[in-house]
Every structure is written in C-alpha cells, then in structure tokens.
N, CA, C and O atoms as a DFTB+ gen file, in Angstrom:
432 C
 N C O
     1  1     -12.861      54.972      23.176
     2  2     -12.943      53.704      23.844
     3  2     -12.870      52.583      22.814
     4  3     -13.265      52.718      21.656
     5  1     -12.278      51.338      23.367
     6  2     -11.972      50.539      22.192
     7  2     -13.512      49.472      22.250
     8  3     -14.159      48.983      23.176
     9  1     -13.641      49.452      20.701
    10  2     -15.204      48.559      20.823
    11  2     -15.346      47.125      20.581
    12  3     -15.153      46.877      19.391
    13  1     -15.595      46.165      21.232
    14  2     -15.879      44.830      21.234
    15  2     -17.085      44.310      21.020
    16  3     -18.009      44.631      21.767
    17  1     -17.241      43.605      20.184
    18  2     -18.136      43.137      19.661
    19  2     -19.217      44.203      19.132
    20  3     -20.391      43.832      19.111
    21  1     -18.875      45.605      18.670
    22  2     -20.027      46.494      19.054
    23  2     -20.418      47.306      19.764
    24  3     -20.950      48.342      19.367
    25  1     -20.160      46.880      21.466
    26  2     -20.181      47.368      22.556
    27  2     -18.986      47.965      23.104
    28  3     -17.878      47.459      23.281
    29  1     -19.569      49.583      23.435
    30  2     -18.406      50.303      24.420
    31  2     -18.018      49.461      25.476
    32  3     -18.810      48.763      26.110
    33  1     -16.365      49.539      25.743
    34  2     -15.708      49.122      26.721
    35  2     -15.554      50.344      27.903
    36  3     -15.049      51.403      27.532
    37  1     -15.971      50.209      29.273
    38  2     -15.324      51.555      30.127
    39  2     -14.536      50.787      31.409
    40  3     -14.662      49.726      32.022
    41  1     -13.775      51.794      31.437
    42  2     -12.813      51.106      32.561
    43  2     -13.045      51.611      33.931
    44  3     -12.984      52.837      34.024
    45  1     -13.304      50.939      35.044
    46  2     -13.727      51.457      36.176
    47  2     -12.783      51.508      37.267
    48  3     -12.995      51.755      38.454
    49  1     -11.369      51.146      36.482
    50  2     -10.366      51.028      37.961
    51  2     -10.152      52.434      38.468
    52  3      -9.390      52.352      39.430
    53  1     -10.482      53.650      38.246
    54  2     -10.497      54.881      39.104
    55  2     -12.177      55.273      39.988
    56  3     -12.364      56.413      40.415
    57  1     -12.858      54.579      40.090
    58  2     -14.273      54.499      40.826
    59  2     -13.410      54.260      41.594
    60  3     -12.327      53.675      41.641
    61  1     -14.676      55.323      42.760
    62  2     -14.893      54.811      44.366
    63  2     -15.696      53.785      44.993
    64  3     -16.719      53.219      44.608
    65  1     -14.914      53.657      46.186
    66  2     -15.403      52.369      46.993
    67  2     -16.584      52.969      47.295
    68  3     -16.670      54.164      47.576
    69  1     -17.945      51.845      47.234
    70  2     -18.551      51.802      47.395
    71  2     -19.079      52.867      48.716
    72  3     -18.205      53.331      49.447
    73  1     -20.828      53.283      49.014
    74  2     -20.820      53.977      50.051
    75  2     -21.176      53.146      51.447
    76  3     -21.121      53.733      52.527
    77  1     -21.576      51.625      51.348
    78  2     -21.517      50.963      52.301
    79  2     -20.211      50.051      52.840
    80  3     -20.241      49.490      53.935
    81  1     -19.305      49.993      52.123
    82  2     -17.973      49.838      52.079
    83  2     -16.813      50.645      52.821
    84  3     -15.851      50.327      53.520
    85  1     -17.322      51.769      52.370
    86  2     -16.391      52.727      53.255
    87  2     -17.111      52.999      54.153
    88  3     -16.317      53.122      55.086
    89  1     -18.565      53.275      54.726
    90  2     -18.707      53.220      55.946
    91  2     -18.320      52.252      56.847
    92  3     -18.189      52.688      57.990
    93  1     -18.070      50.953      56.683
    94  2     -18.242      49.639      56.985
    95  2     -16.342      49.708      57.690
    96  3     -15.874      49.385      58.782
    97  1     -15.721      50.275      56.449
    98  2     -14.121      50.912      56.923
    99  2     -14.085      51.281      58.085
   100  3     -13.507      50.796      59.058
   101  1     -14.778      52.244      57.966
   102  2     -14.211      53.994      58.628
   103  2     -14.628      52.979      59.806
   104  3     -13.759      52.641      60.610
   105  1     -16.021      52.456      59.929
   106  2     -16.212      51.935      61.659
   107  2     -15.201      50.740      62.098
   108  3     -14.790      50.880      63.250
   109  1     -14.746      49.665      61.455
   110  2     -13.441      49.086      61.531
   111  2     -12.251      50.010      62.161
   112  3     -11.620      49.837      63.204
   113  1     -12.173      50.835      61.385
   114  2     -11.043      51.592      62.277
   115  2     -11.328      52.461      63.317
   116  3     -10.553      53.183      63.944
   117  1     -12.813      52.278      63.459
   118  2     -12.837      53.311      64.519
   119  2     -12.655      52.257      66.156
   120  3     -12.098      52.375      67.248
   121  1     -13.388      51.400      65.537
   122  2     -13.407      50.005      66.573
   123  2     -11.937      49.615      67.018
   124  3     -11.714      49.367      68.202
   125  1     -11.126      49.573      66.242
   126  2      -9.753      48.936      66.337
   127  2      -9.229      50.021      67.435
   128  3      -8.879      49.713      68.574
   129  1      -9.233      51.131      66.989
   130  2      -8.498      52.704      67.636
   131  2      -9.066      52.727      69.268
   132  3      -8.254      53.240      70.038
   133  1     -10.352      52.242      69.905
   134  2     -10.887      52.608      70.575
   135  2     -10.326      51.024      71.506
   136  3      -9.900      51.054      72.660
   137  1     -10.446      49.957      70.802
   138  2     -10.194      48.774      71.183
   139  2      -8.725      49.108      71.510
   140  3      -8.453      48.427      72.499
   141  1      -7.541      49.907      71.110
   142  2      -6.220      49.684      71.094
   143  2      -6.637      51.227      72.808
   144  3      -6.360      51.108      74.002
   145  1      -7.070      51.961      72.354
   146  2      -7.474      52.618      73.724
   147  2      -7.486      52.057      74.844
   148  3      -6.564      52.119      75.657
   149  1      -8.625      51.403      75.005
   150  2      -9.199      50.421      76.446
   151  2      -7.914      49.848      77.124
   152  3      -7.677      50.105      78.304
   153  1      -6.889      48.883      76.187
   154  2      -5.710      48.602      76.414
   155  2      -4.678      49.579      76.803
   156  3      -3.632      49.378      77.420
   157  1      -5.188      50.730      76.306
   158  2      -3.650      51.245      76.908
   159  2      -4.076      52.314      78.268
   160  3      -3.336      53.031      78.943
   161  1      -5.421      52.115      78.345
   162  2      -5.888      52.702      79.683
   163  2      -5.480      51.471      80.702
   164  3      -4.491      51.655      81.410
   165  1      -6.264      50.104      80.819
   166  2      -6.100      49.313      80.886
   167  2      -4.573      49.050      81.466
   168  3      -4.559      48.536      82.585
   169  1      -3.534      49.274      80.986
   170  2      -2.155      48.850      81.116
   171  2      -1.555      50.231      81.549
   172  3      -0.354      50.015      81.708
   173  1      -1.746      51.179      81.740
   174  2      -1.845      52.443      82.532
   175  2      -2.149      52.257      83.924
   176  3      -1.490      52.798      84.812
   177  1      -3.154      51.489      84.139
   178  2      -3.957      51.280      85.354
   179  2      -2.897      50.278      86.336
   180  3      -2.679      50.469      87.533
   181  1      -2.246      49.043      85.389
   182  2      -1.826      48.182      85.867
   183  2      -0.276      48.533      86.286
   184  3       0.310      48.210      87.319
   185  1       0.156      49.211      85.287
   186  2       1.587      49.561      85.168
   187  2       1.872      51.066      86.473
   188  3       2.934      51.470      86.946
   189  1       1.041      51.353      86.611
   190  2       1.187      52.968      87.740
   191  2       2.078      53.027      88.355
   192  3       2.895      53.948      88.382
   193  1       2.079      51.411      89.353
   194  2       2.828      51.164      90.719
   195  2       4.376      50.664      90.297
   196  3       5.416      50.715      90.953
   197  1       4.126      50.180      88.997
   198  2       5.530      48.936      88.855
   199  2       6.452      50.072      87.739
   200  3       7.571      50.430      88.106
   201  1       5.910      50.559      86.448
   202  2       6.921      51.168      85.568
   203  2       6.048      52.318      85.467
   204  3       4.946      52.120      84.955
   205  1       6.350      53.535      85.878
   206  2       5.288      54.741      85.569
   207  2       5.643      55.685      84.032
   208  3       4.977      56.510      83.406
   209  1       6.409      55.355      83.916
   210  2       7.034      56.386      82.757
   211  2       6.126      55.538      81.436
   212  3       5.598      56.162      80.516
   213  1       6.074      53.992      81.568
   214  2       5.558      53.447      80.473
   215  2       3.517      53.793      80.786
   216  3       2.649      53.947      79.927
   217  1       3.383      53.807      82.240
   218  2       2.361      54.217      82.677
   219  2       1.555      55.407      81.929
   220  3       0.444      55.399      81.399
   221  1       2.659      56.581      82.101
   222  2       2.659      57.577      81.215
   223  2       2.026      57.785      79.758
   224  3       1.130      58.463      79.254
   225  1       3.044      56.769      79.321
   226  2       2.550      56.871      77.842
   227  2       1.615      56.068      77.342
   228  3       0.952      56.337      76.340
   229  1       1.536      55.242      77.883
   230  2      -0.206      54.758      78.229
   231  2      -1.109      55.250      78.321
   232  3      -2.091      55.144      77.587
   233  1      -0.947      56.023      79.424
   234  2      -2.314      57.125      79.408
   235  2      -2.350      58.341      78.535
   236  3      -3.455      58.826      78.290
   237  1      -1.267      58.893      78.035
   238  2      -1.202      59.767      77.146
   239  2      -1.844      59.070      75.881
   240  3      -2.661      59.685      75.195
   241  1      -1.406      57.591      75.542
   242  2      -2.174      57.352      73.839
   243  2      -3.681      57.137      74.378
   244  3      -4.534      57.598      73.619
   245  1      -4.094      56.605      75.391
   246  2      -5.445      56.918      75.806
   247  2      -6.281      57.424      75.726
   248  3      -7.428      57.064      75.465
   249  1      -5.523      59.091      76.105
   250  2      -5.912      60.603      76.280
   251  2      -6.494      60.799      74.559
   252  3      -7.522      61.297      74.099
   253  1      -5.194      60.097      73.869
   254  2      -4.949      61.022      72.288
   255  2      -5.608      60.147      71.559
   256  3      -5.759      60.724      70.482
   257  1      -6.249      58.772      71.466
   258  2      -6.888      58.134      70.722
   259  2      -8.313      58.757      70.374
   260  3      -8.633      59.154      69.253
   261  1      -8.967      58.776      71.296
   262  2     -10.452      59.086      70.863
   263  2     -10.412      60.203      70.097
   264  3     -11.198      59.998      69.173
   265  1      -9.686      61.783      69.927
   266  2      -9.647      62.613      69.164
   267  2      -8.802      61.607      67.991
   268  3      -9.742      61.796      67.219
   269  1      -8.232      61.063      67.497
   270  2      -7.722      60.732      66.453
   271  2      -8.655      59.465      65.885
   272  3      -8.158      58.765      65.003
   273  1      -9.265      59.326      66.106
   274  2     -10.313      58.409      66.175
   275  2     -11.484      58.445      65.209
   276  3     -11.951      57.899      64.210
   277  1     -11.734      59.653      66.317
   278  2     -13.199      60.577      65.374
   279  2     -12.398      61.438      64.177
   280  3     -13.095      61.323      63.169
   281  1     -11.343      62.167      63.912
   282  2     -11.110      62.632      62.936
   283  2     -11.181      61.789      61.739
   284  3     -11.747      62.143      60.705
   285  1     -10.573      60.628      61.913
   286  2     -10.280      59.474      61.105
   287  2     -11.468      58.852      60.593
   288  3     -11.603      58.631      59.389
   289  1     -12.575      58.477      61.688
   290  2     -14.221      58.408      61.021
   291  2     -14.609      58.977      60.802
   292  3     -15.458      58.609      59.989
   293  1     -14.646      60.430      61.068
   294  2     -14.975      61.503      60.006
   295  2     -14.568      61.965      59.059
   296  3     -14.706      63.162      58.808
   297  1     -13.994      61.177      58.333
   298  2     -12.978      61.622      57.193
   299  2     -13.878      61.997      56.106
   300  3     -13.799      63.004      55.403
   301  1     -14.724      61.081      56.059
   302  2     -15.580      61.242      54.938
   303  2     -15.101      60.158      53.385
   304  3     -14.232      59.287      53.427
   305  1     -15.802      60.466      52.320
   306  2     -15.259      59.809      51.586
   307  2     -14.019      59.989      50.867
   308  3     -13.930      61.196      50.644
   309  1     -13.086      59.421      50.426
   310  2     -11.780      59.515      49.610
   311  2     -12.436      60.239      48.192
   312  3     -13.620      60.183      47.860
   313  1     -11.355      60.917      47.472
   314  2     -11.526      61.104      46.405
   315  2     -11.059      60.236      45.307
   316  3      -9.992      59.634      45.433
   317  1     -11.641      60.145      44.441
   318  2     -10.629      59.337      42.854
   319  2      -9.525      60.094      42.678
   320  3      -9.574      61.175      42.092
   321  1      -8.949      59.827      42.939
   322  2      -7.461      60.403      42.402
   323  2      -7.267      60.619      40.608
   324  3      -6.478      61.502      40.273
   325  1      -7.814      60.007      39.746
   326  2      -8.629      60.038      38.571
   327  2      -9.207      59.570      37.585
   328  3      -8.587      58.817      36.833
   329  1     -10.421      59.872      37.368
   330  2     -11.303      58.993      36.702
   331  2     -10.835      58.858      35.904
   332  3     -10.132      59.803      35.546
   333  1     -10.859      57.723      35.104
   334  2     -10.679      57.611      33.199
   335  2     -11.432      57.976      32.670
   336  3     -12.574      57.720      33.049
   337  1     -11.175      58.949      31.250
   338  2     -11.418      59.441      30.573
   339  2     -12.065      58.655      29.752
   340  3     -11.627      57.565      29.383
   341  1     -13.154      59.143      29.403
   342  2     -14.408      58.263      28.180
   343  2     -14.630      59.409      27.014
   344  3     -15.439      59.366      26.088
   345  1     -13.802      60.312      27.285
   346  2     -13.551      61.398      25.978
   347  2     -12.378      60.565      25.097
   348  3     -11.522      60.066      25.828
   349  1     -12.196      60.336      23.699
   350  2     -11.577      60.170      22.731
   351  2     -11.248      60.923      21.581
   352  3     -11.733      60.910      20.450
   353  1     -10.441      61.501      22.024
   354  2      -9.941      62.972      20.980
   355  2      -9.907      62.280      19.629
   356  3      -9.628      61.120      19.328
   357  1     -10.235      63.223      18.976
   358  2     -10.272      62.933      17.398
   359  2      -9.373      63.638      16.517
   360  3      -9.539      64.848      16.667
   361  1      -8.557      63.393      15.725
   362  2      -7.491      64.082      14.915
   363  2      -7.781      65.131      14.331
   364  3      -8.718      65.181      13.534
   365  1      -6.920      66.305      14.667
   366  2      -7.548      68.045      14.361
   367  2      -7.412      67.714      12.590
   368  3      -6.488      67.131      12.024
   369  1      -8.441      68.199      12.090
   370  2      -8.914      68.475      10.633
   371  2      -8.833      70.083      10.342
   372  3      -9.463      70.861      11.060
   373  1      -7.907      70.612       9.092
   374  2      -7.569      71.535       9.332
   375  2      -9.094      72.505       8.589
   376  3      -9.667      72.079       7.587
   377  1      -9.516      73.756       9.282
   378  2     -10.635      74.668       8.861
   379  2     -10.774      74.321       7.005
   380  3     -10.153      73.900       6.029
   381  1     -11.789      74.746       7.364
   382  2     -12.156      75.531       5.560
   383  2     -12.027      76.761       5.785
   384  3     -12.047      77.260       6.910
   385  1     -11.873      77.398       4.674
   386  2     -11.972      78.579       4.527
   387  2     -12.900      79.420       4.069
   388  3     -12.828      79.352       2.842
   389  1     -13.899      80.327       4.441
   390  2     -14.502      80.585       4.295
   391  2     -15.059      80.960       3.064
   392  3     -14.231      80.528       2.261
   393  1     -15.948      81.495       2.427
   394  2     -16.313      81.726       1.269
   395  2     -16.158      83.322       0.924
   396  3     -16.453      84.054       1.868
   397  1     -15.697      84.043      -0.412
   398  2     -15.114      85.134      -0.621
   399  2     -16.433      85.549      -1.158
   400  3     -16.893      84.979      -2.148
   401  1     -17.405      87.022      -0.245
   402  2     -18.353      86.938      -0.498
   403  2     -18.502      88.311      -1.281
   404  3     -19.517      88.970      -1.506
   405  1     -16.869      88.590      -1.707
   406  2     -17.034      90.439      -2.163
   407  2     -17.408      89.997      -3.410
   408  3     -17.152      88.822      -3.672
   409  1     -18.108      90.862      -4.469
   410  2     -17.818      90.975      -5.856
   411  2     -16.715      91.328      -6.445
   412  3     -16.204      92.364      -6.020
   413  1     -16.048      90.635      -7.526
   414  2     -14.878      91.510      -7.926
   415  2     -15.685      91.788      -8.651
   416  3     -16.892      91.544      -8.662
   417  1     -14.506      92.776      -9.861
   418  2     -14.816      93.692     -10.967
   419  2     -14.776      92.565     -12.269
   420  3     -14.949      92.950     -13.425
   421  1     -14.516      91.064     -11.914
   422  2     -14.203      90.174     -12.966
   423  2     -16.076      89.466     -13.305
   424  3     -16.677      89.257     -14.359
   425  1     -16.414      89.312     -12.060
   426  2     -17.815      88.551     -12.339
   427  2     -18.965      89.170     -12.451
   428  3     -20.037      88.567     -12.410
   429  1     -18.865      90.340     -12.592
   430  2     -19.997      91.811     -12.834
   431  2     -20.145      91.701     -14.209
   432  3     -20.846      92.508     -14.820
C-alpha cells in the first residue's frame, strides 16, 4: 500500500453496500414490483370487456409479479466481486544455502 504522510492508504471501492442500504433497496423494489402489480390487475379488471387479449396479459404479469418479487427481496446480499488486495508482494530474494555440516578429511 502506498504511504502518506506515514499512514497506510486502503482502498474501499470493492466494499459492500451497506446492511441498511441494501435492505432499504431490496424493499424499494419490492414496493415498485407490487405497485406495478395492483396496476396491471387493476387494468385487467378494466380492459376484460373492451381488449381481452391485453386483459390477458395483464393478469398474467399480475399472476407472475408477486413470485418475482419475493425472489428478488430475497436475494440477499450481493457479493464483492473483488476486494482489493492489502497484501504487497515483496521481491523473491534468492535462498541461502545451507551450511555444509560433514567433516572433510581437510579440517580433521
């Protein structure tokens, strides 16, 4: 990490959103999904007599919202796709070699 003034620098642009943040999400979209529901029940109801085929698919996204809904607020949290690294590899230094621990016949 590069040091300023002294002090480690860390970079946080791979952190997750917060855990009141993404709850605060997930119910936004759950609100919107359920709100876009009501409407298309709503316009199902109205449309029956005059265009039924659009009737149809009205009530079909109706049908299919609330399961896509709850999957979507139940998602749970996202993952980091990836953290930054606060490891700083250091340049390989090549071994020593160990110490030759036989006697020769020279230092006897």
């Amino acid at each position: 990490m590069p040091k300023h003034g002294g002090t480690e620098v860390f970079r946080i642009t791979g952190a997750r959103q917060g855990l009141a943040d993404d709850v605060r999400g997930r119910q936004r979209r759950y609100v919107i999904s359920m709100t876009v529901r009501t409407f298309s029940v709503i316009a199902a109801t109205v449309l029956w007599n005059v265009e039924r085929h659009v009737a149809f698919v009205a009530l079909g996204l109706g049908l299919l919202l609330p399961y896509i809904a709850v999957v979507i607020a139940n998602a749970g949290r996202e993952r980091a796709p990836s953290l930054p690294s606060t490891f700083v590899p250091t340049p390989e230094r090549p071994a020593l070699d160990a110490p030759n621990l036989k006697k020769t016949s020279d230092q006897s």
